[in-house]
Predicted model as a PDB file, atoms N, CA, C, CB and O in Angstrom, pLDDT in the B-factor column:
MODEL        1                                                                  
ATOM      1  N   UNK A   1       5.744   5.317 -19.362  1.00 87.00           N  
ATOM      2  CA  UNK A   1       4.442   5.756 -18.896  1.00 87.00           C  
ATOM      3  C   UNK A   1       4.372   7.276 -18.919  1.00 87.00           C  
ATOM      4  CB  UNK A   1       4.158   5.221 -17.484  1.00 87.00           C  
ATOM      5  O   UNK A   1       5.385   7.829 -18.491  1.00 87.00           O  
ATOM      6  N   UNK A   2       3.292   8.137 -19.370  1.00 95.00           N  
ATOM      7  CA  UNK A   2       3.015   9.099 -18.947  1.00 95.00           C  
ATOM      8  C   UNK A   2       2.938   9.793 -17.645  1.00 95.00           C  
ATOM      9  CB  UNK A   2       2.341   9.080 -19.341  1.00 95.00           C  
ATOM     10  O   UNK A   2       2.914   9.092 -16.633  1.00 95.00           O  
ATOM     11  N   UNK A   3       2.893  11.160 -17.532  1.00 95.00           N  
ATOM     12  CA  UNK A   3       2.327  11.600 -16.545  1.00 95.00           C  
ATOM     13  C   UNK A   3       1.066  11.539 -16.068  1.00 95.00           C  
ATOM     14  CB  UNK A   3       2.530  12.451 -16.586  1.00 95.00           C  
ATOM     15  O   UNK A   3       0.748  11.474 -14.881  1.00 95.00           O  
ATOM     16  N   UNK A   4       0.122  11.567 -17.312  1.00 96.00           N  
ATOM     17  CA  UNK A   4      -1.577  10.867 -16.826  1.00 96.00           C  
ATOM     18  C   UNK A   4      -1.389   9.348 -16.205  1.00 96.00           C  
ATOM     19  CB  UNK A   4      -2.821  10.622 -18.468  1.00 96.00           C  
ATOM     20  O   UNK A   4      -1.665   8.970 -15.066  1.00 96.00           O  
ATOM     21  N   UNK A   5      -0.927   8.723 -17.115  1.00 97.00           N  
ATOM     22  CA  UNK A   5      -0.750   7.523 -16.767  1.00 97.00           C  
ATOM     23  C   UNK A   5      -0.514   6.767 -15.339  1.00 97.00           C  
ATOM     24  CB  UNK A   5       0.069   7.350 -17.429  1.00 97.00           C  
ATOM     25  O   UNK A   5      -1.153   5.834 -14.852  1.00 97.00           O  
ATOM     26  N   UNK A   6       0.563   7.444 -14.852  1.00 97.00           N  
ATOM     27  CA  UNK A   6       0.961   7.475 -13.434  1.00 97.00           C  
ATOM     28  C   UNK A   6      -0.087   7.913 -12.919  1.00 97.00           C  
ATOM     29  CB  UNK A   6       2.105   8.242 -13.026  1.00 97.00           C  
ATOM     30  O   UNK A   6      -0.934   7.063 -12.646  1.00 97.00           O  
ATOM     31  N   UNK A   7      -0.373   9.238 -12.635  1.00 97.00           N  
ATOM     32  CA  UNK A   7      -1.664   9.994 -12.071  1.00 97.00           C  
ATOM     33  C   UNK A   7      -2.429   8.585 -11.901  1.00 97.00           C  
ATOM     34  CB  UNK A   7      -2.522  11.308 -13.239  1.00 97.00           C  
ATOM     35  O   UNK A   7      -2.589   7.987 -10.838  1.00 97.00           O  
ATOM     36  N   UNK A   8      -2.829   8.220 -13.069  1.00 97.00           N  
ATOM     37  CA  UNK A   8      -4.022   6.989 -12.909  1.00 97.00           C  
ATOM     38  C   UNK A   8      -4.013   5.747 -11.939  1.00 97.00           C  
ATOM     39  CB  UNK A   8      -4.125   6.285 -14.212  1.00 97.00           C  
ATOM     40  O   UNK A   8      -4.784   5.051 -11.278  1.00 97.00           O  
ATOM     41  N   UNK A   9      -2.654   5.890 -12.255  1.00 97.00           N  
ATOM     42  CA  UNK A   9      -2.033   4.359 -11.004  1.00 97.00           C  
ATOM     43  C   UNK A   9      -2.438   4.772 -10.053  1.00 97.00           C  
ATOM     44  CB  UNK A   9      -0.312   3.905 -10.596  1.00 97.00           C  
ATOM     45  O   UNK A   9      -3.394   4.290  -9.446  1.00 97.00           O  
ATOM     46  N   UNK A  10      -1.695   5.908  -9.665  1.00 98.00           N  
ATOM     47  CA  UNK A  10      -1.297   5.932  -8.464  1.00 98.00           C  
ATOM     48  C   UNK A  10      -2.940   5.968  -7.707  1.00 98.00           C  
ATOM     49  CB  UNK A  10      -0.168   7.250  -8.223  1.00 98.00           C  
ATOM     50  O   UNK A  10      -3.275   5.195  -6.809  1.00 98.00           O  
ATOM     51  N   UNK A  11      -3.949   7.185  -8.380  1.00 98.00           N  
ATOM     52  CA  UNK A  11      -5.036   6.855  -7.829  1.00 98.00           C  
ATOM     53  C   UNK A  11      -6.051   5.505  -7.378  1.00 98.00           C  
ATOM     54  CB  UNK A  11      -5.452   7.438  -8.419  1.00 98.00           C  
ATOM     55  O   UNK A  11      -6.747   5.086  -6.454  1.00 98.00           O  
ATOM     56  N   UNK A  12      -5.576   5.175  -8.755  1.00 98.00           N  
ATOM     57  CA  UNK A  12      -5.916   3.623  -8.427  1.00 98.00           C  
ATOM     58  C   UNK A  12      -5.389   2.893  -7.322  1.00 98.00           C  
ATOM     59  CB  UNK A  12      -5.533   2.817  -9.458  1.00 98.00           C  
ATOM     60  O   UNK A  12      -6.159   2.443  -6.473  1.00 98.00           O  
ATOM     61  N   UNK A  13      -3.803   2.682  -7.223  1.00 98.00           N  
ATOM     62  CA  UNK A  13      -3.389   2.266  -5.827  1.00 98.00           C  
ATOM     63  C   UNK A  13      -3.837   2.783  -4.884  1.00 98.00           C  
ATOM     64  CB  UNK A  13      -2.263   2.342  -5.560  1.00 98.00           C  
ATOM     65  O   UNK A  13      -3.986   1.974  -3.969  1.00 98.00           O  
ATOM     66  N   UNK A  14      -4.161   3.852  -4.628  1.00 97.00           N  
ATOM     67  CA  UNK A  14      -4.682   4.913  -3.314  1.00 97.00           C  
ATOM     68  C   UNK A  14      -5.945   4.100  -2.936  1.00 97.00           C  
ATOM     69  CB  UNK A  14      -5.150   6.808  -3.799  1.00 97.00           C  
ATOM     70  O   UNK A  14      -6.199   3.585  -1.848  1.00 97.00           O  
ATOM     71  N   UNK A  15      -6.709   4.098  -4.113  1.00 97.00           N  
ATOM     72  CA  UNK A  15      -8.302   3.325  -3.762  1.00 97.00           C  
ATOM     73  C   UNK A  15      -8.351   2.249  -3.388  1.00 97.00           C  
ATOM     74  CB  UNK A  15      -9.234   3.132  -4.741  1.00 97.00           C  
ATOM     75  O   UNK A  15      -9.271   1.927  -2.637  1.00 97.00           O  
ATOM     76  N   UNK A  16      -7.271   1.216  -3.828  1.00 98.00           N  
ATOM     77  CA  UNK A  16      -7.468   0.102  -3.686  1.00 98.00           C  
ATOM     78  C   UNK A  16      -6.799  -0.248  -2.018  1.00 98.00           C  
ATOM     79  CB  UNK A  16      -6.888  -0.588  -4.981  1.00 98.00           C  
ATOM     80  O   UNK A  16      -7.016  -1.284  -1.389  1.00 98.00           O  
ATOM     81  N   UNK A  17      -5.913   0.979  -1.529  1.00 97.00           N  
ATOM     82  CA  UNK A  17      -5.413   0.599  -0.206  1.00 97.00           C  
ATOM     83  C   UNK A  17      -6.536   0.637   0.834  1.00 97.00           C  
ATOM     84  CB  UNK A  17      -4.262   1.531   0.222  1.00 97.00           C  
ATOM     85  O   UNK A  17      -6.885  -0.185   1.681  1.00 97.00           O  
ATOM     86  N   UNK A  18      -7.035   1.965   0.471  1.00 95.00           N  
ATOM     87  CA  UNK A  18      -8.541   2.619   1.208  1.00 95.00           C  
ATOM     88  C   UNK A  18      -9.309   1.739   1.491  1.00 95.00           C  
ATOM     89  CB  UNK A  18      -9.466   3.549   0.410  1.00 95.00           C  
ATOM     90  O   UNK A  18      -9.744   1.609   2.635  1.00 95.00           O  
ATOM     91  N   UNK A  19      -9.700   0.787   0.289  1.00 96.00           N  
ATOM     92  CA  UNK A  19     -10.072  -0.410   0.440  1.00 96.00           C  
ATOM     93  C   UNK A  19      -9.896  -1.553   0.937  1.00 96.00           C  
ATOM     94  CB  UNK A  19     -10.131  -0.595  -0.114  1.00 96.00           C  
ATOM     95  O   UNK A  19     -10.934  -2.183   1.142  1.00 96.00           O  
ATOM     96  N   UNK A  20      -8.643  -2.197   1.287  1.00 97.00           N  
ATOM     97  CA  UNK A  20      -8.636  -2.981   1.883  1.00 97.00           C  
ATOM     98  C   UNK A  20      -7.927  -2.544   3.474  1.00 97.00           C  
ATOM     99  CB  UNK A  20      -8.135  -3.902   1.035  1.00 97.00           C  
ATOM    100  O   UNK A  20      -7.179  -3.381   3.980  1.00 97.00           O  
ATOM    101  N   UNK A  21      -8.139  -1.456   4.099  1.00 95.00           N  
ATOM    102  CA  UNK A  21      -7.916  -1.352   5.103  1.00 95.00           C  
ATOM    103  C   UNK A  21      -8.710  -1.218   6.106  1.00 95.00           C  
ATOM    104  CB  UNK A  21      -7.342  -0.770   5.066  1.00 95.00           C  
ATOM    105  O   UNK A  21      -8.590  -1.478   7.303  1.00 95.00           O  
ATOM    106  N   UNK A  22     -10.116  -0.476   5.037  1.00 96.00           N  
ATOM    107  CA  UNK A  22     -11.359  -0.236   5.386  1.00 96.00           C  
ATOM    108  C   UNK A  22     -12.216  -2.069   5.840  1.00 96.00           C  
ATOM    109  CB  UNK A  22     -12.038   0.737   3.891  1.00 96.00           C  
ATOM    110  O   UNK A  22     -12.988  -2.364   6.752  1.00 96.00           O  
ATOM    111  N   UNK A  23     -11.605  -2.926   4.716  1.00 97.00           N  
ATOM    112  CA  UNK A  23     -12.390  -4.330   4.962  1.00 97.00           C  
ATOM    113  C   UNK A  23     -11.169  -4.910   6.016  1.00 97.00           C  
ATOM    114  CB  UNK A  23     -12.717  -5.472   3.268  1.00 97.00           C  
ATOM    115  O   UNK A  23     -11.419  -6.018   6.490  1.00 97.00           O  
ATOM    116  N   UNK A  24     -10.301  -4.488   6.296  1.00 97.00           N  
ATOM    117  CA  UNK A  24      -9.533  -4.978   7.510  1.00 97.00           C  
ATOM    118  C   UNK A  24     -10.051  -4.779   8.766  1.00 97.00           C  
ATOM    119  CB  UNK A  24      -8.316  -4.436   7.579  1.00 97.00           C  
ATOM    120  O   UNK A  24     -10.010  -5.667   9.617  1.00 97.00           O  
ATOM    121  N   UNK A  25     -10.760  -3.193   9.057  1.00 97.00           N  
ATOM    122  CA  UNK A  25     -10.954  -2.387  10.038  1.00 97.00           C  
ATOM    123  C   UNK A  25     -12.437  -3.249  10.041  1.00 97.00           C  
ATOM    124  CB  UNK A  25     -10.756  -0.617   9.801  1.00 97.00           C  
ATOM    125  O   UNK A  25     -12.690  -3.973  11.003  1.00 97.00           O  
ATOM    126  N   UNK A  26     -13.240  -3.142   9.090  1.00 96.00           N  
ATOM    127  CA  UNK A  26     -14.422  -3.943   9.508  1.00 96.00           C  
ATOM    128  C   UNK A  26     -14.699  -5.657  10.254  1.00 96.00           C  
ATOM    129  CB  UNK A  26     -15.015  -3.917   8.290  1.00 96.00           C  
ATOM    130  O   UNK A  26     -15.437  -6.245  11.044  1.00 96.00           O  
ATOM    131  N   UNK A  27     -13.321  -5.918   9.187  1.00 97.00           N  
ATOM    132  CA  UNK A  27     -13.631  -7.383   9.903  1.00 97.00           C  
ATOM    133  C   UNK A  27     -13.205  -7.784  11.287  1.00 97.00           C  
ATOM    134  CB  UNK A  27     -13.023  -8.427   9.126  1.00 97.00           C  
ATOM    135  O   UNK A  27     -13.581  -8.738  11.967  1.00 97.00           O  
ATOM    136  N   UNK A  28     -12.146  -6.628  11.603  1.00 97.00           N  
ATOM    137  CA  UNK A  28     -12.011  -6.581  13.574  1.00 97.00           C  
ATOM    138  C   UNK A  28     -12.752  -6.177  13.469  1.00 97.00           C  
ATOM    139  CB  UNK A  28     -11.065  -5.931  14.698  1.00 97.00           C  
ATOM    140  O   UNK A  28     -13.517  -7.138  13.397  1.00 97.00           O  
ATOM    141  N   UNK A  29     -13.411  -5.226  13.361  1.00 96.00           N  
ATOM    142  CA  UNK A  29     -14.433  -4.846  14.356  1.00 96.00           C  
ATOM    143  C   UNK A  29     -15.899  -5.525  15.191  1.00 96.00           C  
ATOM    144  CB  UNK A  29     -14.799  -3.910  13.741  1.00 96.00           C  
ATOM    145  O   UNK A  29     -16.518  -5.328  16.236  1.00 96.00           O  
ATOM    146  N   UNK A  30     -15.989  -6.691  13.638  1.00 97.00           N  
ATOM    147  CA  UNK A  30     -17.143  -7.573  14.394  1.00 97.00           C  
ATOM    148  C   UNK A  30     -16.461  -9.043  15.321  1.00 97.00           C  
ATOM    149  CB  UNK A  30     -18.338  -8.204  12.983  1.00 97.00           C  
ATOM    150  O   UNK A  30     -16.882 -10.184  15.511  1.00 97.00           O  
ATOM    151  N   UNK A  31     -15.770  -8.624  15.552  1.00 97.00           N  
ATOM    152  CA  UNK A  31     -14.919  -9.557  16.725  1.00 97.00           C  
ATOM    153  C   UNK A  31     -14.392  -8.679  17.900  1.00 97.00           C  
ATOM    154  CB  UNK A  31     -13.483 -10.340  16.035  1.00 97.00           C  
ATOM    155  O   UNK A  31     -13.723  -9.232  18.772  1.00 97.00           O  
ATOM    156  N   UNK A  32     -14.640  -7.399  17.972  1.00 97.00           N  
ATOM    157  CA  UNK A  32     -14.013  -6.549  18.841  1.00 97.00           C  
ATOM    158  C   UNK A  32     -12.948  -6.470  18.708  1.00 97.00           C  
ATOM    159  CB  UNK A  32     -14.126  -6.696  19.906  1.00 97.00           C  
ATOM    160  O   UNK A  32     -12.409  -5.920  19.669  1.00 97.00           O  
ATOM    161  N   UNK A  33     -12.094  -6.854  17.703  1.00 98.00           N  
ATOM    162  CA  UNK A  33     -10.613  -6.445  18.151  1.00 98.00           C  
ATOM    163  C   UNK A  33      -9.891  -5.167  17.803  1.00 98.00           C  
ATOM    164  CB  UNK A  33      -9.745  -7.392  17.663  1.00 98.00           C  
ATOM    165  O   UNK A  33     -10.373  -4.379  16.989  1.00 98.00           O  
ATOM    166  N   UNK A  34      -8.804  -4.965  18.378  1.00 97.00           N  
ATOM    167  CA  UNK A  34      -8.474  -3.568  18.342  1.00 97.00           C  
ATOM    168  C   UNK A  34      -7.040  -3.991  17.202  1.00 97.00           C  
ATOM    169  CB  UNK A  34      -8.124  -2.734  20.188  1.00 97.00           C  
ATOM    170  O   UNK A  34      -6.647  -5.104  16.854  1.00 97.00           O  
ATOM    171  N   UNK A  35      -6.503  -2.576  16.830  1.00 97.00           N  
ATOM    172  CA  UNK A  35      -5.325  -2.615  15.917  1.00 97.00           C  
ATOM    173  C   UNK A  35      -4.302  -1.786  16.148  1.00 97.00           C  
ATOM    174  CB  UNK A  35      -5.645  -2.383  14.682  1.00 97.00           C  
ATOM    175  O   UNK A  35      -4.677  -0.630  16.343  1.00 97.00           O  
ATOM    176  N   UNK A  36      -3.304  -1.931  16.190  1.00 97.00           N  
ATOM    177  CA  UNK A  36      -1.918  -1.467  17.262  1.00 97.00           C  
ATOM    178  C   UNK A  36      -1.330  -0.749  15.448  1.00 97.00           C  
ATOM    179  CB  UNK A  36      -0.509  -3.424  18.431  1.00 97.00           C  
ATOM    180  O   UNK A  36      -1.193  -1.161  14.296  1.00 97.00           O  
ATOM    181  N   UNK A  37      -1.117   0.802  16.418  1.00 95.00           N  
ATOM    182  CA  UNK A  37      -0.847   1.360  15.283  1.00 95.00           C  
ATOM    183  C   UNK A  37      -0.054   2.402  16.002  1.00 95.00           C  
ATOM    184  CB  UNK A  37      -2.047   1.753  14.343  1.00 95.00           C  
ATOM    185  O   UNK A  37      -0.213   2.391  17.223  1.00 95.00           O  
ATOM    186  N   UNK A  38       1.003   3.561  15.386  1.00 96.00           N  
ATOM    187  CA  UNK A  38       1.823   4.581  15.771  1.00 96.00           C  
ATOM    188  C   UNK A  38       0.943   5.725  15.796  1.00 96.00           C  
ATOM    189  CB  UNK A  38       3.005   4.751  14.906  1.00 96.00           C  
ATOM    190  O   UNK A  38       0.481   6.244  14.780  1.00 96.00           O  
ATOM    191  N   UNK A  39       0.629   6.268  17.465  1.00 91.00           N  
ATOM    192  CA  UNK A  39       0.362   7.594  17.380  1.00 91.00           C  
ATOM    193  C   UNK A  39       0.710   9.107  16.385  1.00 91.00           C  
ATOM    194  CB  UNK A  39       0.717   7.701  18.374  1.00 91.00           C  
ATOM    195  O   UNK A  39       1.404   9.150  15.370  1.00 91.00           O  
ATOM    196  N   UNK A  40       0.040  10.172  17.006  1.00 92.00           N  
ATOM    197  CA  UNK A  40       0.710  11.831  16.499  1.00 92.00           C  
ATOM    198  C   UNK A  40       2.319  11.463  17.154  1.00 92.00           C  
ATOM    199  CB  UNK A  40      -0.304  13.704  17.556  1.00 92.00           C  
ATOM    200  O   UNK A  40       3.368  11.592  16.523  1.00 92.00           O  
ATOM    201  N   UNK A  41       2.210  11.056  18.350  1.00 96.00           N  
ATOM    202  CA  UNK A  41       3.863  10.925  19.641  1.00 96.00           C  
ATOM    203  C   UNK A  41       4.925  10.120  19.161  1.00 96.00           C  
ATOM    204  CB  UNK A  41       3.585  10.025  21.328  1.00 96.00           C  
ATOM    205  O   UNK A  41       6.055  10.013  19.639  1.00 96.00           O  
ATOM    206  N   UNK A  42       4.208   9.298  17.685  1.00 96.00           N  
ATOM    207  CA  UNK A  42       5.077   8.223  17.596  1.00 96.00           C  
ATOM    208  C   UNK A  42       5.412   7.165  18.469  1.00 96.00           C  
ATOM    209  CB  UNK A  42       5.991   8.645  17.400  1.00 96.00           C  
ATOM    210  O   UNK A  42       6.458   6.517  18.449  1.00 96.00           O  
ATOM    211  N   UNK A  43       4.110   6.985  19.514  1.00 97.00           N  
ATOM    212  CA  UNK A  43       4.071   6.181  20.438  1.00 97.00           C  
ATOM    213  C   UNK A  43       3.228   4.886  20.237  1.00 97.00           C  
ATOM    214  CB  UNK A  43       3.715   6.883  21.437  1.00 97.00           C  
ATOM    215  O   UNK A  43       2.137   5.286  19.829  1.00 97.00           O  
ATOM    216  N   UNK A  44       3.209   3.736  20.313  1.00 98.00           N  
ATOM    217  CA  UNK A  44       2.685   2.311  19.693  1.00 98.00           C  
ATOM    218  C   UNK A  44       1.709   2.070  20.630  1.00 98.00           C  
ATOM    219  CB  UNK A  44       3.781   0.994  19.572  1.00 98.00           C  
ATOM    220  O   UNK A  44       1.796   2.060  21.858  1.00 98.00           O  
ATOM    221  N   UNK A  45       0.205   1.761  19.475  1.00 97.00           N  
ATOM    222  CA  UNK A  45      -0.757   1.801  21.024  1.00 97.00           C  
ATOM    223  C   UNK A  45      -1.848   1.142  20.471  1.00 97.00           C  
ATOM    224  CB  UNK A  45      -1.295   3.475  21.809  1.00 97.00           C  
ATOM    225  O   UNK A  45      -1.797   1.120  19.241  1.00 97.00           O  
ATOM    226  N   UNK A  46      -2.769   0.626  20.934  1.00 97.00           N  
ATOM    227  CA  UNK A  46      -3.977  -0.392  20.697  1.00 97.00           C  
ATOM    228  C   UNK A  46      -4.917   0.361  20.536  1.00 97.00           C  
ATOM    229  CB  UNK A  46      -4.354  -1.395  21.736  1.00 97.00           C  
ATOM    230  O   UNK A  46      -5.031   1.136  21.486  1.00 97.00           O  
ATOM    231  N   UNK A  47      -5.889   0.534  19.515  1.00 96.00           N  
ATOM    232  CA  UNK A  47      -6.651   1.284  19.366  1.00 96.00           C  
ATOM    233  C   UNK A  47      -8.117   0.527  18.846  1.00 96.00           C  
ATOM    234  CB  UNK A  47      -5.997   2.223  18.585  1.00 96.00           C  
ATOM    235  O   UNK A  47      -8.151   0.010  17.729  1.00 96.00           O  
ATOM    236  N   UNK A  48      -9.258   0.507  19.703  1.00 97.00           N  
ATOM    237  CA  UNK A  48     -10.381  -0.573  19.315  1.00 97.00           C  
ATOM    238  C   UNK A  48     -10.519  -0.183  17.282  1.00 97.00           C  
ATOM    239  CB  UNK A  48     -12.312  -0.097  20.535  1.00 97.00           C  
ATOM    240  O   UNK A  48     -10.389   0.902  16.715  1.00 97.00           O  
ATOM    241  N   UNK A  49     -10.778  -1.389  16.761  1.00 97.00           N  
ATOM    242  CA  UNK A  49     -10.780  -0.887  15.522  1.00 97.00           C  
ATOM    243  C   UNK A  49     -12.343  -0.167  15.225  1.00 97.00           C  
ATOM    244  CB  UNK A  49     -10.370  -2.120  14.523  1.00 97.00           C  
ATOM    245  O   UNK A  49     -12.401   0.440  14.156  1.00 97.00           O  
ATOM    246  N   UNK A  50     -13.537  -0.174  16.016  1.00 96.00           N  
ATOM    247  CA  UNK A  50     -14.789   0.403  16.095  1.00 96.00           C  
ATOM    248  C   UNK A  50     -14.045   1.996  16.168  1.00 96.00           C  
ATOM    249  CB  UNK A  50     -15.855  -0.218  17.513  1.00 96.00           C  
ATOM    250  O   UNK A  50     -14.162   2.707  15.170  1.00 96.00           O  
ATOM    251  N   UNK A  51     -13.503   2.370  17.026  1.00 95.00           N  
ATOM    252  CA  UNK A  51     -13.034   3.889  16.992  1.00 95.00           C  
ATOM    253  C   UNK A  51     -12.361   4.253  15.368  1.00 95.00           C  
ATOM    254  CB  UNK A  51     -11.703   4.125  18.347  1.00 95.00           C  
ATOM    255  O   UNK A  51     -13.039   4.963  14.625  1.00 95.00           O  
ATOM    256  N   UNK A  52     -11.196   3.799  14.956  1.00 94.00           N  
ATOM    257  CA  UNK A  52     -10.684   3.820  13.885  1.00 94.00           C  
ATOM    258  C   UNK A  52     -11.584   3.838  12.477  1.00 94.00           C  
ATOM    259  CB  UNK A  52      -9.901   2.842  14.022  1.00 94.00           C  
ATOM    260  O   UNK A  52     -11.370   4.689  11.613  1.00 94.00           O  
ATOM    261  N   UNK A  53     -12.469   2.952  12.356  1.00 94.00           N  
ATOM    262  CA  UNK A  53     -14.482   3.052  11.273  1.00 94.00           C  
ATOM    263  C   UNK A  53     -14.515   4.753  11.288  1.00 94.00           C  
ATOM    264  CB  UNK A  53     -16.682   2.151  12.643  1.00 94.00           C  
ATOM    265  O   UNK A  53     -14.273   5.541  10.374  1.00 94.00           O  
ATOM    266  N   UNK A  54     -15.006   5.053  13.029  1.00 93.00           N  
ATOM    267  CA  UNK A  54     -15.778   5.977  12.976  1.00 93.00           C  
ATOM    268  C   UNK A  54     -14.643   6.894  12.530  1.00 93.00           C  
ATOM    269  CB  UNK A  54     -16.620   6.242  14.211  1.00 93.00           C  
ATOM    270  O   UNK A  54     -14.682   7.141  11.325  1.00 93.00           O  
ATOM    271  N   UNK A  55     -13.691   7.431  13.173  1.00 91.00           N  
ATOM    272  CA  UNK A  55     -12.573   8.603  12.467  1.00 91.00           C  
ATOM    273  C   UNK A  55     -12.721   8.542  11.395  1.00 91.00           C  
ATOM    274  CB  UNK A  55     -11.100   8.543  12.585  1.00 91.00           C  
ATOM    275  O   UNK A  55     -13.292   9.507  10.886  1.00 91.00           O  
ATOM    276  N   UNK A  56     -12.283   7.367  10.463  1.00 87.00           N  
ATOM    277  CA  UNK A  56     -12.101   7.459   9.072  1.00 87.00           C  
ATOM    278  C   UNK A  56     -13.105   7.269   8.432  1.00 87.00           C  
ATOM    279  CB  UNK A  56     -11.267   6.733   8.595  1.00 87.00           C  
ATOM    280  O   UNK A  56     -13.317   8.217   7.677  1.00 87.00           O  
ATOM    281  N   UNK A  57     -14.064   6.246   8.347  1.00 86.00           N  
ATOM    282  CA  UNK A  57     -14.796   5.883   7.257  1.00 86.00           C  
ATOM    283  C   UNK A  57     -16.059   6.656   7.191  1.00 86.00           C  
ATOM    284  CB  UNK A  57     -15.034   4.486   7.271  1.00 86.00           C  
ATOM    285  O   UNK A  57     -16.655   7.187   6.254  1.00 86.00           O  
ATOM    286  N   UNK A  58     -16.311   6.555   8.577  1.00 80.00           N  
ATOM    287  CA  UNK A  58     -18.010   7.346   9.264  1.00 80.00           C  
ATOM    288  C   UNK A  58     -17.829   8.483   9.848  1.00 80.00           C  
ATOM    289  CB  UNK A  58     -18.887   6.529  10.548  1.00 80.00           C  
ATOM    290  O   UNK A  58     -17.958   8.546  11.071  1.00 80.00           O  
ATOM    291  N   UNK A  59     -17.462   9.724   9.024  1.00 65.00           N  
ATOM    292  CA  UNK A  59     -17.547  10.864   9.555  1.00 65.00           C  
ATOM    293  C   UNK A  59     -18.687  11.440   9.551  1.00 65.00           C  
ATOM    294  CB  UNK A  59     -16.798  11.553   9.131  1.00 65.00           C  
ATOM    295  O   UNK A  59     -18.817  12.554  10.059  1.00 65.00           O  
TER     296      UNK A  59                                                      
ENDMDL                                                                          
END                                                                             
């Protein structure tokens, strides 16, 4: 593989994660549920997935 080549993957993988984390985060969210994820502290914590939308997706 090239160096474009890669480049291309990898963007591609990038989008496609964006993507399904984004339809993860949505589909808790219309159930209210929250998603347990590692803080800045490295501390493990429940976080409503409605908060997590707005940070990332809905700035």
């Amino acid at each position: 593989m090239s160096d474009k080549e890669i480049e291309l993957y990898l963007k591609t993988l990038d989008e496609g994660l964006k993507a399904a984390k984004r339809q993860m985060l949505e589909e808790k969210n219309l159930y209210n549920e929250s998603v347990t994820i590692r803080d800045e502290n490295n501390q493990i914590v429940n976080i409503p997935a409605k908060d997590l939308l707005a940070k990332h997706f809905y700035n």
